[in-house]
GUZA-936709 format. One record per residue: residue number from 1; residue in three letters; y, x, z of N, C-alpha, C, O, CB in turn. Coordinates in Angstrom, 2 decimals. Glycine has a CB too. Example, Ala and Ser with C-alpha at 12.3 -4.5 7.8 and 13.67 -1.06 7.14 Angstrom:
# residues 2
   k   r n.north  n.east    n.up ca.north ca.east   ca.up c.north  c.east    c.up o.north  o.east    o.up cb.north cb.east   cb.up
   1 Ala   -5.69   13.19    7.80    -4.50   12.30    7.80   -3.30   13.20    7.80   -3.32   14.24    8.46    -4.47   11.31    9.05
   2 Ser   -2.25   12.85    7.08    -1.06   13.67    7.14    0.03   12.90    7.87    1.14   13.41    8.04    -0.60   14.08    5.72
***
This chain:
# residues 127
   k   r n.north  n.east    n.up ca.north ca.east   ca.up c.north  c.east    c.up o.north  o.east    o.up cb.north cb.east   cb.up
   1 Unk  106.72  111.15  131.49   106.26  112.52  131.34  104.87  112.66  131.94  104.42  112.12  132.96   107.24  113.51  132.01
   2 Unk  104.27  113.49  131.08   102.64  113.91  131.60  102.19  114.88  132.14  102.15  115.43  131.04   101.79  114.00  130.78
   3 Unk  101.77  115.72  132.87   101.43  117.04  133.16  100.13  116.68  133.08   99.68  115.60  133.48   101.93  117.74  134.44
   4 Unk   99.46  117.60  132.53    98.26  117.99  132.51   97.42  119.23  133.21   97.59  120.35  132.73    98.21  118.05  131.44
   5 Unk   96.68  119.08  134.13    96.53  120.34  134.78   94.70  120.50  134.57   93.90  119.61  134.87    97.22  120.26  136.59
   6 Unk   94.38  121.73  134.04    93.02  122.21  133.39   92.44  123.06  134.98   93.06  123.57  135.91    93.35  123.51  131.65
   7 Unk   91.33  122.93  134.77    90.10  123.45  136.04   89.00  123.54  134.97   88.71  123.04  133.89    89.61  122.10  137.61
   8 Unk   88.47  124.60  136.00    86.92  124.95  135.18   86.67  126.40  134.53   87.18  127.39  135.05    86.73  123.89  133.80
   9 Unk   86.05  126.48  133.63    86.21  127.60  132.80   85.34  128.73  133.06   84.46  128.43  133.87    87.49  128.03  132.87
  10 Unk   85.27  130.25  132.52    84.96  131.02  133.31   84.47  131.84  132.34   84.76  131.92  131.14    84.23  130.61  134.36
  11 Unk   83.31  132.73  133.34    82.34  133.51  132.07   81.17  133.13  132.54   81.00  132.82  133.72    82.35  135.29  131.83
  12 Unk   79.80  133.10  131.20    78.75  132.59  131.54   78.05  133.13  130.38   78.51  133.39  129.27    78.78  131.16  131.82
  13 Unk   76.66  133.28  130.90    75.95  133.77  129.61   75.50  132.97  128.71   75.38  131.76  128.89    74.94  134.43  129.83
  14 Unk   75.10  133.77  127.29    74.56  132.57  126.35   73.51  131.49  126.66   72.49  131.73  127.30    74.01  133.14  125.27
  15 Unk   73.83  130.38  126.19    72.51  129.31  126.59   73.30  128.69  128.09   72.60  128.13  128.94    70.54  130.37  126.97
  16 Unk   74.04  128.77  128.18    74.39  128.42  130.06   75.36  127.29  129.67   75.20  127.08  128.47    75.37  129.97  131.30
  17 Unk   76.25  126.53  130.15    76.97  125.38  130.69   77.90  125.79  131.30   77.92  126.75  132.07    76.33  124.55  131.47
  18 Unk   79.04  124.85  130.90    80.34  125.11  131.42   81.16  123.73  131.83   81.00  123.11  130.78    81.11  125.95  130.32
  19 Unk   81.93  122.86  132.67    82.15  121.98  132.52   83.96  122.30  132.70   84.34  122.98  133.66    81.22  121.13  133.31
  20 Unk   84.96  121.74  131.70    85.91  121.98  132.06   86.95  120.40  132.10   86.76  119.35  131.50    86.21  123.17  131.22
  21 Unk   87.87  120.73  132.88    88.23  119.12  133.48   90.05  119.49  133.20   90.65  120.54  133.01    87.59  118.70  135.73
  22 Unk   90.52  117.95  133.30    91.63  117.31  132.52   92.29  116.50  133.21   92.46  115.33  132.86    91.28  116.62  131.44
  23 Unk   92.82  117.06  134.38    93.66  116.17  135.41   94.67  116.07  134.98   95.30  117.07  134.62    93.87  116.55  136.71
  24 Unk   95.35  114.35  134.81    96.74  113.77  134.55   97.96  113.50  136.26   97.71  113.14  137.41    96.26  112.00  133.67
  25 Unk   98.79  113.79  135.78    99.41  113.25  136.82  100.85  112.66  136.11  101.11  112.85  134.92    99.56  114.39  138.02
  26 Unk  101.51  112.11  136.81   103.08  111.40  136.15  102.77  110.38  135.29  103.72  109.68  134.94   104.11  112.45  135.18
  27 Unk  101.55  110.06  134.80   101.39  108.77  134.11   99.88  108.23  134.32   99.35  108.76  135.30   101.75  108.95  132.51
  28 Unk   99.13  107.40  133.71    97.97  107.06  133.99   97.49  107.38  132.71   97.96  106.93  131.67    97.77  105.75  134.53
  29 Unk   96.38  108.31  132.84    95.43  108.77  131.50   95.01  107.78  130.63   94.65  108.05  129.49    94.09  109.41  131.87
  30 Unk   95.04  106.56  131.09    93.79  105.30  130.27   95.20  104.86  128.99   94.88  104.13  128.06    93.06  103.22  131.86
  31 Unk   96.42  105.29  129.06    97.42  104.72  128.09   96.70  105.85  126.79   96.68  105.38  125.65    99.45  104.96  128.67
  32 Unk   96.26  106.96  126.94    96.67  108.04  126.28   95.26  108.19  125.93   94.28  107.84  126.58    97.51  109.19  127.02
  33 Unk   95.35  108.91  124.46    94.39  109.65  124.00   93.98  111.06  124.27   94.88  111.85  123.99    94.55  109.56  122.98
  34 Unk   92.81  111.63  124.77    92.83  113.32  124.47   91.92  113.72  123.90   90.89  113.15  123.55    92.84  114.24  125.51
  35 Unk   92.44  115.29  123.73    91.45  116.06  122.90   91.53  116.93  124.03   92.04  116.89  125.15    91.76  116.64  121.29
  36 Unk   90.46  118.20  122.93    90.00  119.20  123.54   89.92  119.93  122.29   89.26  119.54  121.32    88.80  119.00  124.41
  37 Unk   90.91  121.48  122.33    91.00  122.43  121.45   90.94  123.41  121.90   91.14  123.56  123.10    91.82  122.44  120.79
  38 Unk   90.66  124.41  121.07    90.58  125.65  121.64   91.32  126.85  120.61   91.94  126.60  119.57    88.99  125.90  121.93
  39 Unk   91.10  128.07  121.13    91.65  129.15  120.19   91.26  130.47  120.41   91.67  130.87  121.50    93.04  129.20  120.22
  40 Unk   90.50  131.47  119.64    89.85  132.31  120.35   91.36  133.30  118.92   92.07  132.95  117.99    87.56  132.34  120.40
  41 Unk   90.97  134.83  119.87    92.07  135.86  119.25   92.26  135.80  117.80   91.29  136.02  117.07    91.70  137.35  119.54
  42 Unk   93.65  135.48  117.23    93.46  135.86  115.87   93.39  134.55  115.05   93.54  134.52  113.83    92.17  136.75  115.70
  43 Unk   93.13  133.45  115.85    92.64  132.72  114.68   93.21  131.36  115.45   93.31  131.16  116.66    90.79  132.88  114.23
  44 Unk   93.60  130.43  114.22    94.35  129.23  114.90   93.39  127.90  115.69   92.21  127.56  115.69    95.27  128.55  113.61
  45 Unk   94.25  127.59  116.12    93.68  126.56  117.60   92.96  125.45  116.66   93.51  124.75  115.81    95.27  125.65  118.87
  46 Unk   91.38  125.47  117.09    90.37  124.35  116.37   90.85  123.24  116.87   91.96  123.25  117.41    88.73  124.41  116.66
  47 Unk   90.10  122.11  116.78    89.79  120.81  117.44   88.35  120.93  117.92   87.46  121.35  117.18    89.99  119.53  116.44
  48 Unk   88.13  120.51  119.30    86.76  120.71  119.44   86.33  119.18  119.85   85.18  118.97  119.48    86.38  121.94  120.58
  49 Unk   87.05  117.80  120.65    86.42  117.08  120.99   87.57  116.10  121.28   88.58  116.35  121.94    85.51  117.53  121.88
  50 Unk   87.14  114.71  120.55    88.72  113.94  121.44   87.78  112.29  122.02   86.57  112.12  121.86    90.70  113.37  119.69
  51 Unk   88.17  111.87  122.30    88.35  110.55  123.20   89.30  109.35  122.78   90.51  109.53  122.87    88.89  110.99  124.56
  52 Unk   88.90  108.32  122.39    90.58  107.13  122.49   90.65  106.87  123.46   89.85  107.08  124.38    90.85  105.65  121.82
  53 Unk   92.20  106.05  123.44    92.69  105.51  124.45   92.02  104.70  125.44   92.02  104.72  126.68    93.49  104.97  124.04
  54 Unk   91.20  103.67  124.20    89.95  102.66  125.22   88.99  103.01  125.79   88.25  102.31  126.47    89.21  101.76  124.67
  55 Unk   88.89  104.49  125.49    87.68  105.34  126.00   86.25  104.96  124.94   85.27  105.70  124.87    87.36  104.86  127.84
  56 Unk   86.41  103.53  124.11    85.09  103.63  123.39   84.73  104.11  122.45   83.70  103.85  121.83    84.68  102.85  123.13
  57 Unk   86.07  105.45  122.04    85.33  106.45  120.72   85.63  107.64  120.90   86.74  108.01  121.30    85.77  106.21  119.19
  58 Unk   84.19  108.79  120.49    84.52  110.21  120.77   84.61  110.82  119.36   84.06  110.15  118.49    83.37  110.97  121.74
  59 Unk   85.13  111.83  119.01    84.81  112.77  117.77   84.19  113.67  118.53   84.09  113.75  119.75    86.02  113.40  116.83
  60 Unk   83.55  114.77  117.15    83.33  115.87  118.18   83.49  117.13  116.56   83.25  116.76  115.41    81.32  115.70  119.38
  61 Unk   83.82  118.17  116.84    83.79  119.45  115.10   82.30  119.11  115.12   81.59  118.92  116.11    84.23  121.88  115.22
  62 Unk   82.07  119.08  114.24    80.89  119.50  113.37   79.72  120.11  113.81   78.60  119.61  113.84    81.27  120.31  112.49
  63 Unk   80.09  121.38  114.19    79.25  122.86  114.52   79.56  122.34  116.02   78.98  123.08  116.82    79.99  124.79  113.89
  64 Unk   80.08  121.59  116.49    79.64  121.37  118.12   78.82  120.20  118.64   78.44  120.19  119.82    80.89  121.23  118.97
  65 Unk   78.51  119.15  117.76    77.88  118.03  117.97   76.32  118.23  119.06   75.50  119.13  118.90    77.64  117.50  116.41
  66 Unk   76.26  117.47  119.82    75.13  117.84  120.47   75.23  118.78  121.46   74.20  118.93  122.11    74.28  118.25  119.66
  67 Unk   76.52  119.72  121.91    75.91  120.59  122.78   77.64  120.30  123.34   77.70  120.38  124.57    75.05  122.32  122.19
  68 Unk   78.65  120.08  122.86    79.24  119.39  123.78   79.46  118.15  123.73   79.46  117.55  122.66    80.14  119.80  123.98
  69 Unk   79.73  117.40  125.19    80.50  116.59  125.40   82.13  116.10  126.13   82.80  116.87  126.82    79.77  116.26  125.68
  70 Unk   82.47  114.95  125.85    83.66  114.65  126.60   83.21  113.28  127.15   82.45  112.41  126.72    85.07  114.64  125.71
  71 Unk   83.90  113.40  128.16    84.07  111.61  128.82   85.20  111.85  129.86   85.83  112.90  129.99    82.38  110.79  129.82
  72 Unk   85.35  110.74  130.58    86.69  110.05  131.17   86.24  109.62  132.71   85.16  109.10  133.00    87.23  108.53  130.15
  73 Unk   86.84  109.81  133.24    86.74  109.16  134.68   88.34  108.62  134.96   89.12  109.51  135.28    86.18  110.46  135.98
  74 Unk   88.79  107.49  134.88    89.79  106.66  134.80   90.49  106.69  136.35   91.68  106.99  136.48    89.21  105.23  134.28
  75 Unk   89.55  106.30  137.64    89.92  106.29  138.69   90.52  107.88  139.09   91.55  108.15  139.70    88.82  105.71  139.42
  76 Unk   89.46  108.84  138.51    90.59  110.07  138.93   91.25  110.63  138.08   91.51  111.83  138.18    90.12  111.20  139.52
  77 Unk   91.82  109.65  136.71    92.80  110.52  135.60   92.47  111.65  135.45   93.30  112.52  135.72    94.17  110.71  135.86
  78 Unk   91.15  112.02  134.97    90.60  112.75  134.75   89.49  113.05  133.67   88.37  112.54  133.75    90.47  112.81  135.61
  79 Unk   89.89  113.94  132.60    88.79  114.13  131.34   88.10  115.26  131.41   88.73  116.22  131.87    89.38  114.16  129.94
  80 Unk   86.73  115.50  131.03    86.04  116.32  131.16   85.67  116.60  129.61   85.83  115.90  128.61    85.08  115.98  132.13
  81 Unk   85.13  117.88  129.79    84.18  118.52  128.62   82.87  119.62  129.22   82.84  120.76  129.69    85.31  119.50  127.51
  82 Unk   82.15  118.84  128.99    81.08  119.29  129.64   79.97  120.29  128.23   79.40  119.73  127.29    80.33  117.71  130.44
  83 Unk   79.98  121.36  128.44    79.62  122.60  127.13   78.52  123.37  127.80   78.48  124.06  128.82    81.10  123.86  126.67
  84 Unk   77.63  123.03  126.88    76.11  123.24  127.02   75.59  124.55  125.81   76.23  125.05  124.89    75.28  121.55  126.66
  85 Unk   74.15  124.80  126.29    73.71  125.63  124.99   74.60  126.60  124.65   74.40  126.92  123.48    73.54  124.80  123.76
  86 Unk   75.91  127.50  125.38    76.78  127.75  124.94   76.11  129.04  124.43   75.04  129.59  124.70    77.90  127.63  125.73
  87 Unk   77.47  129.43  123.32    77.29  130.69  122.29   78.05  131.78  122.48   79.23  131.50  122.68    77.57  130.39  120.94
  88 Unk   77.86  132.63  122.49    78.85  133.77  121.98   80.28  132.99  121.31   81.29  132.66  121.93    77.95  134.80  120.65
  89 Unk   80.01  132.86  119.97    81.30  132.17  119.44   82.21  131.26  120.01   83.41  131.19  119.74    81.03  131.57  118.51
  90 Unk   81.49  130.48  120.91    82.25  129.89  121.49   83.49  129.88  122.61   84.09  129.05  123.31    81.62  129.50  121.64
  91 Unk   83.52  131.71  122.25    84.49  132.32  123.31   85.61  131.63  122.83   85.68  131.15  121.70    84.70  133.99  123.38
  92 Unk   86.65  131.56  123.83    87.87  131.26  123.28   89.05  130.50  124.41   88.59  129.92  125.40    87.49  130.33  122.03
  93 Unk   90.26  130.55  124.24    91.02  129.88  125.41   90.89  128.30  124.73   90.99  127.99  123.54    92.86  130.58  125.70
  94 Unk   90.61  127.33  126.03    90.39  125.87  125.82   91.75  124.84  126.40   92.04  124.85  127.59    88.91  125.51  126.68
  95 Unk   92.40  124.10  125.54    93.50  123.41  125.36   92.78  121.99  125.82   91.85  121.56  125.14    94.17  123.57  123.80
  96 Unk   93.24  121.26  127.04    93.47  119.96  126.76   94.70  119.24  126.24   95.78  119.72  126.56    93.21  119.49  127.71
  97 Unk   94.69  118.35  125.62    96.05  117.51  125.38   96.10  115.80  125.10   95.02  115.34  124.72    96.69  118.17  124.06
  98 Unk   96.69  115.28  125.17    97.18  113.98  125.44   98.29  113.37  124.10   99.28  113.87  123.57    97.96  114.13  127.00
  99 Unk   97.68  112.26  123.92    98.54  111.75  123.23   98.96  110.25  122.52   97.98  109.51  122.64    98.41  112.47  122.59
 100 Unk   99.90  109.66  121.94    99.69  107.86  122.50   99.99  107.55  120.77  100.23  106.42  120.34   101.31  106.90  124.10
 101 Unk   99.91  108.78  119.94    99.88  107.83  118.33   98.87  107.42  118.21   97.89  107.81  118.85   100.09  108.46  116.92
 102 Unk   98.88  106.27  117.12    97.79  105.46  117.25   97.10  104.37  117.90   97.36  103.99  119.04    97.32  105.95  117.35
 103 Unk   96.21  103.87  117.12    95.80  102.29  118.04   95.06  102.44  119.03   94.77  103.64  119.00    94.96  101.15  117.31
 104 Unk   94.34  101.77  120.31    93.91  101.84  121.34   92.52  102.59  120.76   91.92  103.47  121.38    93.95  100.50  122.11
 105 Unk   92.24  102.21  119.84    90.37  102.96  119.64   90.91  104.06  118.53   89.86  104.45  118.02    88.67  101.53  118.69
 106 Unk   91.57  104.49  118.14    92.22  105.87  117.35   91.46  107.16  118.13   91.19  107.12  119.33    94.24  106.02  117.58
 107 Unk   91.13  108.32  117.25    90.63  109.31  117.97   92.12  110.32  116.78   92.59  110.36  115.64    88.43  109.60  117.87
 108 Unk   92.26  110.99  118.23    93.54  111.74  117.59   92.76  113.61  117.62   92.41  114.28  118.59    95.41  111.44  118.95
 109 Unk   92.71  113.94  116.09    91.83  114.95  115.35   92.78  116.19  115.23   92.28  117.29  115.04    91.27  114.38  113.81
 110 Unk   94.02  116.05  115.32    94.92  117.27  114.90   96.13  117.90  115.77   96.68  116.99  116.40    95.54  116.87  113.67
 111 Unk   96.64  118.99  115.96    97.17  118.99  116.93   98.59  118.85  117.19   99.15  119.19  118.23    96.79  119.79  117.30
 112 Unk   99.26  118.22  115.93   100.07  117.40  115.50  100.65  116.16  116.01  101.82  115.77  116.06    99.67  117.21  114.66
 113 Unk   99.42  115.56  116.42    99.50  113.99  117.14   99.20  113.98  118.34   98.91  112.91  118.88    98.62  112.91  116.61
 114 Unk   99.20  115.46  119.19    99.40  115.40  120.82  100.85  115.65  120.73  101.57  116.26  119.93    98.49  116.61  121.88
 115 Unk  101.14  114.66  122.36   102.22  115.20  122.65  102.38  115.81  124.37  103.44  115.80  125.00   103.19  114.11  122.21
 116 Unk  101.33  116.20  124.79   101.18  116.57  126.25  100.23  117.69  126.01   99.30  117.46  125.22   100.60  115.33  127.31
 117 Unk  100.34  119.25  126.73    99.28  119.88  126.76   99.12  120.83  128.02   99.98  121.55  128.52    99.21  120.48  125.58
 118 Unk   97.66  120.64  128.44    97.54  121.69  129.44   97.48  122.83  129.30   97.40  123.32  128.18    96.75  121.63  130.04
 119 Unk   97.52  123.58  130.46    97.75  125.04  130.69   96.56  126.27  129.69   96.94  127.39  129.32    97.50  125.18  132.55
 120 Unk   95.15  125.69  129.42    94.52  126.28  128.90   93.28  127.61  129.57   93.73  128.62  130.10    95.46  126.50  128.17
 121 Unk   92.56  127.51  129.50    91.46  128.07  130.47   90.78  128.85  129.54   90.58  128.40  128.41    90.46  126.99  131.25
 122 Unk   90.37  130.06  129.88    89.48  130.93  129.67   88.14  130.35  129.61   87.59  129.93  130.63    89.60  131.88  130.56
 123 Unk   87.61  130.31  128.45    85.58  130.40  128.21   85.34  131.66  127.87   86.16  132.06  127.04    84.71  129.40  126.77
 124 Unk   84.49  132.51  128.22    83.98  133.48  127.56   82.22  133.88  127.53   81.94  134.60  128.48    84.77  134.49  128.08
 125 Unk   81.55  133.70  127.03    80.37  133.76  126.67   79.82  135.26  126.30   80.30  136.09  125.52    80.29  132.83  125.65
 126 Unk   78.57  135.35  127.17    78.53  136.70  126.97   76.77  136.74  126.51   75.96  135.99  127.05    79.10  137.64  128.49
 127 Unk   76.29  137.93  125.21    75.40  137.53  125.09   74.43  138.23  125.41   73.29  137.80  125.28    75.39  137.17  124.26
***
Protein backbone atom coordinates (compact mmCIF):
# COMPACT_ATOMS: atom_id res chain seq x y z
CA UNK A 1 0.00 0.00 0.00
CA UNK A 2 0.96 3.66 -0.91
CA UNK A 3 -0.06 6.82 0.71
CA UNK A 4 0.59 9.70 -0.92
CA UNK A 5 0.72 12.89 0.94
CA UNK A 6 0.56 16.47 -1.27
CA UNK A 7 2.30 19.93 0.19
CA UNK A 8 2.47 23.13 -1.51
CA UNK A 9 -0.15 24.91 -3.29
CA UNK A 10 -1.81 28.11 -2.55
CA UNK A 11 -2.83 31.43 -4.14
CA UNK A 12 -0.51 33.47 -6.26
CA UNK A 13 -0.75 35.99 -8.82
CA UNK A 14 -0.54 35.70 -12.54
CA UNK A 15 3.04 35.22 -13.91
CA UNK A 16 4.20 33.86 -10.29
CA UNK A 17 5.39 30.11 -9.39
CA UNK A 18 4.15 27.53 -7.44
CA UNK A 19 6.00 24.38 -6.47
CA UNK A 20 3.85 21.46 -5.36
CA UNK A 21 5.37 18.16 -3.83
CA UNK A 22 4.55 14.28 -3.73
CA UNK A 23 5.57 12.54 -0.62
CA UNK A 24 5.38 8.54 -0.70
CA UNK A 25 5.35 6.61 2.27
CA UNK A 26 4.54 2.55 2.73
CA UNK A 27 6.49 1.80 -0.37
CA UNK A 28 9.47 3.29 -2.24
CA UNK A 29 8.46 5.84 -5.08
CA UNK A 30 11.35 4.66 -7.62
CA UNK A 31 8.97 1.17 -8.23
CA UNK A 32 6.13 3.50 -9.37
CA UNK A 33 5.14 5.84 -11.94
CA UNK A 34 3.43 9.42 -11.31
CA UNK A 35 1.45 11.91 -12.61
CA UNK A 36 0.15 15.10 -11.91
CA UNK A 37 -3.65 16.01 -12.62
CA UNK A 38 -5.74 18.40 -11.88
CA UNK A 39 -9.51 19.54 -11.92
CA UNK A 40 -10.85 22.93 -11.78
CA UNK A 41 -15.10 23.30 -11.03
CA UNK A 42 -17.26 21.64 -13.48
CA UNK A 43 -15.03 20.07 -15.59
CA UNK A 44 -13.23 16.61 -15.50
CA UNK A 45 -9.76 15.91 -14.00
CA UNK A 46 -6.92 16.80 -16.93
CA UNK A 47 -3.55 15.19 -17.03
CA UNK A 48 -1.04 17.77 -16.50
CA UNK A 49 2.49 16.01 -16.10
CA UNK A 50 3.81 12.37 -15.50
CA UNK A 51 7.27 10.83 -14.87
CA UNK A 52 8.34 6.85 -15.39
CA UNK A 53 9.28 4.59 -13.18
CA UNK A 54 13.14 5.00 -14.26
CA UNK A 55 12.66 8.54 -13.86
CA UNK A 56 14.16 8.95 -17.61
CA UNK A 57 10.81 10.07 -19.22
CA UNK A 58 8.46 13.07 -18.64
CA UNK A 59 5.13 13.93 -20.59
CA UNK A 60 3.78 17.08 -20.11
CA UNK A 61 -0.43 18.45 -21.83
CA UNK A 62 0.30 20.35 -24.52
CA UNK A 63 -0.84 23.92 -23.38
CA UNK A 64 1.59 23.33 -20.37
CA UNK A 65 4.91 22.51 -21.99
CA UNK A 66 7.55 24.92 -20.92
CA UNK A 67 6.10 26.48 -17.93
CA UNK A 68 5.69 23.39 -15.98
CA UNK A 69 7.80 20.95 -14.69
CA UNK A 70 8.11 17.56 -12.80
CA UNK A 71 11.10 15.72 -11.37
CA UNK A 72 11.90 13.18 -8.59
CA UNK A 73 14.03 13.21 -5.66
CA UNK A 74 14.36 9.35 -4.91
CA UNK A 75 16.23 9.71 -1.49
CA UNK A 76 13.18 11.64 -0.14
CA UNK A 77 10.28 9.66 -2.10
CA UNK A 78 9.40 12.57 -3.21
CA UNK A 79 7.87 14.20 -6.65
CA UNK A 80 7.60 17.63 -7.41
CA UNK A 81 5.85 19.97 -9.91
CA UNK A 82 7.32 22.97 -10.07
CA UNK A 83 4.55 25.72 -12.11
CA UNK A 84 5.84 28.75 -13.48
CA UNK A 85 4.46 31.72 -15.69
CA UNK A 86 1.27 30.72 -14.01
CA UNK A 87 -2.31 31.73 -15.47
CA UNK A 88 -5.53 32.44 -14.42
CA UNK A 89 -6.70 29.13 -16.05
CA UNK A 90 -4.63 27.34 -14.38
CA UNK A 91 -6.81 27.50 -11.31
CA UNK A 92 -7.79 24.28 -10.21
CA UNK A 93 -7.49 21.41 -7.38
CA UNK A 94 -4.01 19.43 -8.20
CA UNK A 95 -4.01 15.45 -7.93
CA UNK A 96 -0.84 13.54 -7.49
CA UNK A 97 -0.95 9.79 -8.24
CA UNK A 98 1.10 6.73 -8.54
CA UNK A 99 1.10 3.90 -10.47
CA UNK A 100 3.07 0.45 -11.55
CA UNK A 101 1.21 -0.46 -15.18
CA UNK A 102 3.59 -0.57 -17.52
CA UNK A 103 7.31 -0.93 -18.35
CA UNK A 104 10.03 0.79 -16.29
CA UNK A 105 10.31 3.87 -18.96
CA UNK A 106 6.22 3.90 -19.58
CA UNK A 107 4.76 7.39 -18.87
CA UNK A 108 1.29 6.66 -17.48
CA UNK A 109 -1.16 9.58 -19.41
CA UNK A 110 -4.67 8.63 -18.03
CA UNK A 111 -6.24 8.38 -14.93
CA UNK A 112 -7.18 4.93 -15.41
CA UNK A 113 -3.66 3.50 -14.97
CA UNK A 114 -3.07 5.12 -11.42
CA UNK A 115 -3.61 3.19 -8.71
CA UNK A 116 -2.54 5.48 -5.63
CA UNK A 117 -3.79 9.09 -5.17
CA UNK A 118 -3.08 12.04 -3.08
CA UNK A 119 -5.14 14.21 -1.11
CA UNK A 120 -5.14 17.11 -3.71
CA UNK A 121 -4.21 20.83 -3.14
CA UNK A 122 -5.65 23.99 -3.99
CA UNK A 123 -3.85 26.34 -6.97
CA UNK A 124 -5.59 29.38 -7.48
CA UNK A 125 -4.30 32.12 -9.65
CA UNK A 126 -5.40 35.42 -9.45
CA UNK A 127 -5.19 37.97 -12.18
Amino acid sequence: QVQLVQSGGGEVQAGGSLRLSCAASGRTFSYLAVGWFRQAPGKEREFVAAISRDRGSTRYADSLKGRFIISSDNAKNTVYLQMNSLKPEDTAHYYCAAGSAGTTYFVLLNVAEYDYWGQGTQVTVSS
